[in-house]
N, C-alpha and C positions, 0 to 999 in steps of 0.2 A: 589436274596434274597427275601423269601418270608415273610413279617411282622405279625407276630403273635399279634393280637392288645389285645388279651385277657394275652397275658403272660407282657405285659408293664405295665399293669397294677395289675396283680395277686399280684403281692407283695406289692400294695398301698392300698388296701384296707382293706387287714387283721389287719393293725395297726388304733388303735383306737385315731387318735392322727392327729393336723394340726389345723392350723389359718389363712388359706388362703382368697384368694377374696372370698365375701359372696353374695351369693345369696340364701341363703338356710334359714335364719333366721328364730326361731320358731314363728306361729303370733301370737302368745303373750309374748312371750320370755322377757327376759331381755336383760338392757342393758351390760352388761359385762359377763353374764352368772356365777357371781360368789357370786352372792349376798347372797347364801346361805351355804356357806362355808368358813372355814378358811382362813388365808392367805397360802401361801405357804414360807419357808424359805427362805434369801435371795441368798444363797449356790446356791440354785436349779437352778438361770441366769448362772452357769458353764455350763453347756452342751450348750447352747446357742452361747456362748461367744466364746467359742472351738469351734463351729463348722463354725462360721465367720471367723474367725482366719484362719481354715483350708482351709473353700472355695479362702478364698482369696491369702493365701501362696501357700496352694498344686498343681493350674498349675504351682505356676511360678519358685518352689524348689526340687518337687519332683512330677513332671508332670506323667512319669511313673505311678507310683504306683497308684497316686491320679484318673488316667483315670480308672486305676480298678477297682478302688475300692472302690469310692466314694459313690455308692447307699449302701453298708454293712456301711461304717462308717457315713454317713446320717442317717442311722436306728438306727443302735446300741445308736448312743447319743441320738436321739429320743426316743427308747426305754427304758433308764436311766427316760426320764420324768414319761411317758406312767406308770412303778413299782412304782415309787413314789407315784404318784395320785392316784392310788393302793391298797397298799401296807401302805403307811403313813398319807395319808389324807384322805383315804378310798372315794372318791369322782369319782363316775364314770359319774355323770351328765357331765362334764367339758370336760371329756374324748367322750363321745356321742356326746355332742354340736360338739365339733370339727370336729369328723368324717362326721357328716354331712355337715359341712362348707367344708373340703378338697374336699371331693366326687363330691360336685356345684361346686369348682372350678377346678378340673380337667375335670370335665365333659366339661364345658364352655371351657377351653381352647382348649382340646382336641376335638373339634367337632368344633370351629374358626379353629383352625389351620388345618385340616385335611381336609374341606372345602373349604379352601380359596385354599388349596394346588392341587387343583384341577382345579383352573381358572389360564389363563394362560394370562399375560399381558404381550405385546410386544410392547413398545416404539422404533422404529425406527428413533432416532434424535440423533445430537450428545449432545454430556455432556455439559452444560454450567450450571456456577452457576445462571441463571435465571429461565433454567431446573428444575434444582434441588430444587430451592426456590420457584414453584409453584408446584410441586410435595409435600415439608413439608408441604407447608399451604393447598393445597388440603386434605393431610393425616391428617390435625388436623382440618378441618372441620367434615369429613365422622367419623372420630374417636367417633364422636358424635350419629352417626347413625348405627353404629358397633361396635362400641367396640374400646380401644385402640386396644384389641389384636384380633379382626376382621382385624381395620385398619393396622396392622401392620402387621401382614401373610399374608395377599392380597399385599401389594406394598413394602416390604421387598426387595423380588427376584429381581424385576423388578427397583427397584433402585439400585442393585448392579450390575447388567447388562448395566443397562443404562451407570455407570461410570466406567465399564470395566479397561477402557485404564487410571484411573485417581485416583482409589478408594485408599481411602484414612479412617484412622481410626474414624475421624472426621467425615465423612460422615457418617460411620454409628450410631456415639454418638449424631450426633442432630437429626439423627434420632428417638432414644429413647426418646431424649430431646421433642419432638414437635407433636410426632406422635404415642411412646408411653406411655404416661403421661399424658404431660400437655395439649397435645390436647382435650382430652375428658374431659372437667371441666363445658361443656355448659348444658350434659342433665342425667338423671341418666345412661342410658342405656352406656353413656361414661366410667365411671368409677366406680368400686364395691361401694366405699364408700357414693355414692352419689344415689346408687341405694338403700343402706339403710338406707338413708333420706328421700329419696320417700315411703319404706316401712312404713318407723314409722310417717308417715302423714306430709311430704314437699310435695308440691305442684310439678307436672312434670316439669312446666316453669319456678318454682321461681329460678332455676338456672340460667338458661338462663338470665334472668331478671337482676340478681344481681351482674353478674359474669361477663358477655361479654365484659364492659368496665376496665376491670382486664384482661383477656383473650386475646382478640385485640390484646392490646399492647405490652400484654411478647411474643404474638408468631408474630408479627411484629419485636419487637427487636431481638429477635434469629436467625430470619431468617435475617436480615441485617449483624449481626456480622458472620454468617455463610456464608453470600455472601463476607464477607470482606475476610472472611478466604479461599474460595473457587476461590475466583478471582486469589488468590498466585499462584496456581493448576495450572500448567500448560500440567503435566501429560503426556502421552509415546503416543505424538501424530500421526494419523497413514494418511499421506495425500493421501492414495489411496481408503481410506475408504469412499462409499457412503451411505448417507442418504436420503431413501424414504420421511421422517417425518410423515409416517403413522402410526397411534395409532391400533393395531390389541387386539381384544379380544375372548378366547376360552373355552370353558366349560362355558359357562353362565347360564347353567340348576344347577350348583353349587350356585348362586344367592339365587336361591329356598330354598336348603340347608339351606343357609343362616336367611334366611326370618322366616325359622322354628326355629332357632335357636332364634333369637331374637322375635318371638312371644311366644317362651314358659320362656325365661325369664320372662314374669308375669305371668306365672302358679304357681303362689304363694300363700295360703290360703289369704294369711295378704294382697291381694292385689283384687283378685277375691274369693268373698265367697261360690261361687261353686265349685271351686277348689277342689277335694278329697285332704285330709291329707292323707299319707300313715305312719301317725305313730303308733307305734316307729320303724318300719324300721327309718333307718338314708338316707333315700332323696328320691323322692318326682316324681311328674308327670314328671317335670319338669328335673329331671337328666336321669330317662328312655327315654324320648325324645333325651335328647342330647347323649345319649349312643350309641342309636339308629342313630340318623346321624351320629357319627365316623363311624359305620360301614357301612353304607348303602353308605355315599357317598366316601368312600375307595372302596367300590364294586363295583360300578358302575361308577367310574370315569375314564376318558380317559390316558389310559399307556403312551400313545408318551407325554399329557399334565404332566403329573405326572415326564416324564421321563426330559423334560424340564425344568420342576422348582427343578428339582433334588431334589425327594421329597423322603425321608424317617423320620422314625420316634423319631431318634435318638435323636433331638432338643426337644420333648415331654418328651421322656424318662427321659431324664437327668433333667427337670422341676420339673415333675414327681417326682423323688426319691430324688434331693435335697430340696424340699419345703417343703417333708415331714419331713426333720430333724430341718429343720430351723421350720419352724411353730408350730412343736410338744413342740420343744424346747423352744422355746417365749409363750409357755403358762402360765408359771407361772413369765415372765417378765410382760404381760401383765395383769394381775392379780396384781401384785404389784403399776404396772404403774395407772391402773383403782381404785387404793385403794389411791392412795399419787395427782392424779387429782382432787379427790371430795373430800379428809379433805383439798387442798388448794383452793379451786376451788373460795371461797370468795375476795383471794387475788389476784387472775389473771384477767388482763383484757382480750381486745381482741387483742391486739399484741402477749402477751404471750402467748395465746391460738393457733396463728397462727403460733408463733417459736416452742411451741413442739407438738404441731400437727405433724409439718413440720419434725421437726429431727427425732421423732422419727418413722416417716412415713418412711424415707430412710431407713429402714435397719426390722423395723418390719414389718409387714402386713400393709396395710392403711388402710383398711376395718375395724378392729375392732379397732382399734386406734383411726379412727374415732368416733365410738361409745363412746369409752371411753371419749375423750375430749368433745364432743359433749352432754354427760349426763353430767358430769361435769360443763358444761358451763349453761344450763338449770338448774342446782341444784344450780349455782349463785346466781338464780332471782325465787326458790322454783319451779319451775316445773320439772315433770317426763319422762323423758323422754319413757316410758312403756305407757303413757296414749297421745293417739293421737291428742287428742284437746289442749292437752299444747304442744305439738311437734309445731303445724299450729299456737297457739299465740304466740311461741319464734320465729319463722318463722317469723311474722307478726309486733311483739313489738320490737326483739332485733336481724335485719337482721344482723347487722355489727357481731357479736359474730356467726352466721351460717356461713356465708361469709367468715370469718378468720378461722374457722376449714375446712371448704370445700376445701377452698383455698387450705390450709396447707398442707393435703392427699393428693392429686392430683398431686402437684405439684413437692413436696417435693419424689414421689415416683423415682422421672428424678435422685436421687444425688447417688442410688447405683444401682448396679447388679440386687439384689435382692430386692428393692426397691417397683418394680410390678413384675406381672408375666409375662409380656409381653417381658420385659430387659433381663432377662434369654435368652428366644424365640430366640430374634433377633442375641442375641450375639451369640450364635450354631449357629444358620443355614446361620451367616455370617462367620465362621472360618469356617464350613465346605466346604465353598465356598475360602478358599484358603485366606480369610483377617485376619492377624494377629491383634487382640484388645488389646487394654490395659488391664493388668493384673486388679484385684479386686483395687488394691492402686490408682495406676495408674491412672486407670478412675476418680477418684476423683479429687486426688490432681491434671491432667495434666486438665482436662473438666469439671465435675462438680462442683468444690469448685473455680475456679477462673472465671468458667463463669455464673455459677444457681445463687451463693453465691447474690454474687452484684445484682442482676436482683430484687433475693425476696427481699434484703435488701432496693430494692428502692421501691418494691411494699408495704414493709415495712412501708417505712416514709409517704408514699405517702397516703397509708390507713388506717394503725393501730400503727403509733405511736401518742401517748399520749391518743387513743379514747377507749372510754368504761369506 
C-alpha cells in the first residue's frame, strides 16, 4: 500500500471548524476568542453530546458500520456547528480562530508521529514489571522535552514488543496515564496548554519550579500501583527464549526531524518578534515546517525500519477525522463554559478551579479550557489575561490559582480517550497490533475513575483544599 499523505488530510482542512491542541494562538488574540460575539444557544452542545455518545458506543454496538463510517459522521455533526455559526450567529472570526488551532494541531501531531515512526527501538530484555516501571518514568521525563505525543510515538511500539508474551490492557492505560498526559506537566513544550502559558507571558521554568513537587509524587505513585498490578502478570512464559539485554537504536537521523519539529514550535510571532505572520491565511511559519517534515521524513525514511514498527497511517487518520467533529463540535460548549467561568469566577477558589479545569479537560480540548479557566481565575484578582505583564504578576502574586489550573489540564487529560491527542494515538496503533482495549465506558469506569480519581483527590486535599 502506497500512503497518500496529501489525501489524509484533504478532507481536514476544507472545514473551517476545531479546538484542538494550540500552538497557533493569535499574538494578540484573546482569551477565549469570543469576546466579541453572542453566546450561542444551549441546544447547540447536541451535536457535541452525540458524538461522544457515538465515539464511545459505536466500537462496541455497531463496530461494523462505525469503522466506516466514522470520518462522514465526525463531519456531518461538525458541520451542523460549522452552518450554525453561519448562518445564525453570522460569526466567522470563531470559525477562523479554529481552523487555525486544528491545522497546528494536526500538523504537530502528524510530523511527532510520522517522525518517531521512523526510529526504531529494540529493547532485548525480558518483561518485568521493573522494565516496565523504568521505561513509564523514563517516558514521563522525555515527555517533557518532546512532547507527550513525541514521547509517546517513540516508545509506544517498543513497549508493546517488549511485553509481547504478557501485554496486558493495563499496560497500555498507564501508559496513557504517565507518558501521555501527566508526564509532560514540568515544561510548556510538555503539554499544549502550558505552552500557552508560556505564550501569554509565564515564564519557561515557572513550571517546572512549581509543579515538580506535585509531579514527583503522582508519577511515583502510579508507577507503584502499576508494579503492584504488573507483578500478578505472569504472562504465556517462553523458557527457550533468550535475552541479549542489548538496547539497539535505528534511524537516528529521524532525531533531527525531531529537533526541527520542536525548534519551530516557537516560530511563533507572540514568542519571537521576527517571526513573519502569514496572516490571514489560517497558520503560520511554523505549520509549513511541520508539513514539510511529515513528508520529508516519510520520504526518506528507512522501509525495513518503517516495516518494523508496522508503520502506517491509519492511527493519524482516524485522530484526524474524529477530532474534527469532536472539537468543531465543543465550540460553542466552550463558549458557554468561558461565559459561566468569569460571571463565577469571584466565587471559585483554587480547588474549584482545579476540579473543573480537570473534568472538563477529560473530555474537551485542555488547551483552550485551559485558557478559559485561567482568564477567569486572573479576572478574580482584575487582571487580563490579553495583557502580558498581568499574565507574569498573577504568575508571581497568585502561584497557587496557575498551579491548580495547569495542574488540572494536564492531568485530567489521562481520564478519557479523547481527553489529549495523544490517547487516541496510542489506542490505534495498539489495537492494530493485535491488543484488545477497553471500550470508551470501560476505560473509565475499569482505570481512570477508580485509579486517577483517588490520586487527584489526594493531590486535592493535600494542595487546594480550603486554599485561595
Amino acid at each position: 500500500m502506497k500512503p497518500k499523505i496529501v489525501t489524509f488530510f484533504s478532507g481536514v482542512v476544507v472545514f473551517l471548524f476545531s479546538n484542538a491542541a494550540i500552538f497557533a494562538q493569535e499574538a494578540a488574540g484573546q482569551a477565549t476568542g469570543v469576546a466579541h460575539h453572542a453566546l450561542p444557544e444551549t441546544y447547540t452542545v447536541i451535536p457535541f453530546i452525540l458524538l461522544l455518545l457515538l465515539i464511545a458506543t459505536g466500537p462496541l454496538f455497531f463496530h461494523h458500520f462505525w469503522e466506516h463510517h466514522y470520518p462522514k459522521i465526525a463531519m456531518l455533526l461538525g458541520l451542523t456547528v460549522v452552518i450554525y455559526y453561519l448562518a445564525v450567529m453570522h460569526d466567522t472570526h470563531s470559525l477562523l480562530h479554529t481552523l487555525a488551532e486544528y491545522l497546528s494541531f494536526i500538523a504537530l501531531l502528524s510530523s511527532l508521529f510520522v517522525a518517531s515512526g521512523g526510529i526504531l527501538i529494540k529493547v532485548d530484555k525480558k518483561s518485568t514489571p521493573m522494565l516496565n516501571a523504568v521505561i513509564l518514568f523514563f517516558g514521563a521525563v522525555i515527555a517533557n522535552i518532546i512532547g507527550t505525543t513525541g514521547a509517546s510515538m517513540l516508545l509506544i511500539r517498543p513497549f508493546i514488543k517488549i511485553n509481547r508474551n504478557r501485554i496486558k490492557p493495563y499496560h497500555i492505560i498507564f501508559f496513557i496515564f504517565l507518558i501521555s498526559n501527566i508526564g509532560g506537566a514540568l515544561t510548556p513544550i510538555g503539554d499544549p496548554p502550558l505552552f500557552l502559558g508560556f505564550l501569554r507571558g509565564v515564564d519557561f521554568f515557572w513550571f517546572i519550579e512549581h509543579i515538580w513537587y506535585i509531579w514527583l509524587p503522582t508519577v511515583l505513585f502510579l508507577i507503584l500501583i502499576f508494579i503492584m498490578i504488573d507483578s500478578r502478570n505472569k504472562g504465556e512464559e517462553n523458557g527457550e527464549e533468550n535475552f541479549s539485554g542489548k538496547i539497539e537504536l535505528k534511524g537516528l537521523k529521524n532525531l533531527g526531524y525531531l529537533l526541527i519539529i520542536l525548534i519551530s514550535v516557537f516560530l511563533d510571532p507572540a514568542v519571537l518578534s521576527w517571526v513573519p505572520s502569514l496572516e490571514p491565511l489560517p497558520f503560520g511559519i511554523r505549520e509549513i515546517i511541520m508539513f514539510a517534515v511529515v513528508y520529508a521524513s516519510y520520504k526518506t525514511a528507512d522501509r525495513e525500519i518503517l516495516k518494523a514498527n508496522e508503520f502506517d497511517f491509519e492511527p493519524i487518520k482516524e485522530v484526524a477525522y474524529l477530532f474534527i467533529g469532536i472539537f468543531a463540535t465543543m465550540v460553542p460548549a466552550l463558549q458557554l463554559i468561558a461565559h459561566e467561568a468569569n460571571v463565577l469566577g469571584n466565587r471559585l477558589d483554587a480547588g474549584i478551579f482545579y476540579w473543573s479545569t480537570g473534568l472538563l479537560s477529560g473530555f474537551l480540548d485542555n488547551a483552550p479550557t485551559y485558557l478559559n479557566f485561567l482568564s477567569a481565575a486572573m479576572g478574580k484578582f482584575g487582571l487580563d489575561i490579553n495583557v502580558t505583564q498581568h499574565v507574569k504578576d498573577f504568575a508571581a502574586m497568585h502561584p497557587l490559582y496557575l498551579q491548580a489550573v495547569s495542574v488540572g489540564a494536564v492531568y485530567f487529560g489521562a481520564m478519557s480517550y479523547i481527553g489529549n491527542g495523544p490517547n487516541f494515538m496510542v489506542k490505534s496503533i495498539t489495537e492494530r497490533a493485535g491488543v484488545k482495549m477497553p471500550s470508551f465506558f470501560a476505560y473509565m469506569i475499569k482505570y481512570s475513575i477508580p485509579i486517577l480519581i483517588p490520586t487527584f483527590l489526594i493531590i486535592w486535599l493535600i494542595f487546594y483544599y480550603g486554599a485561595g
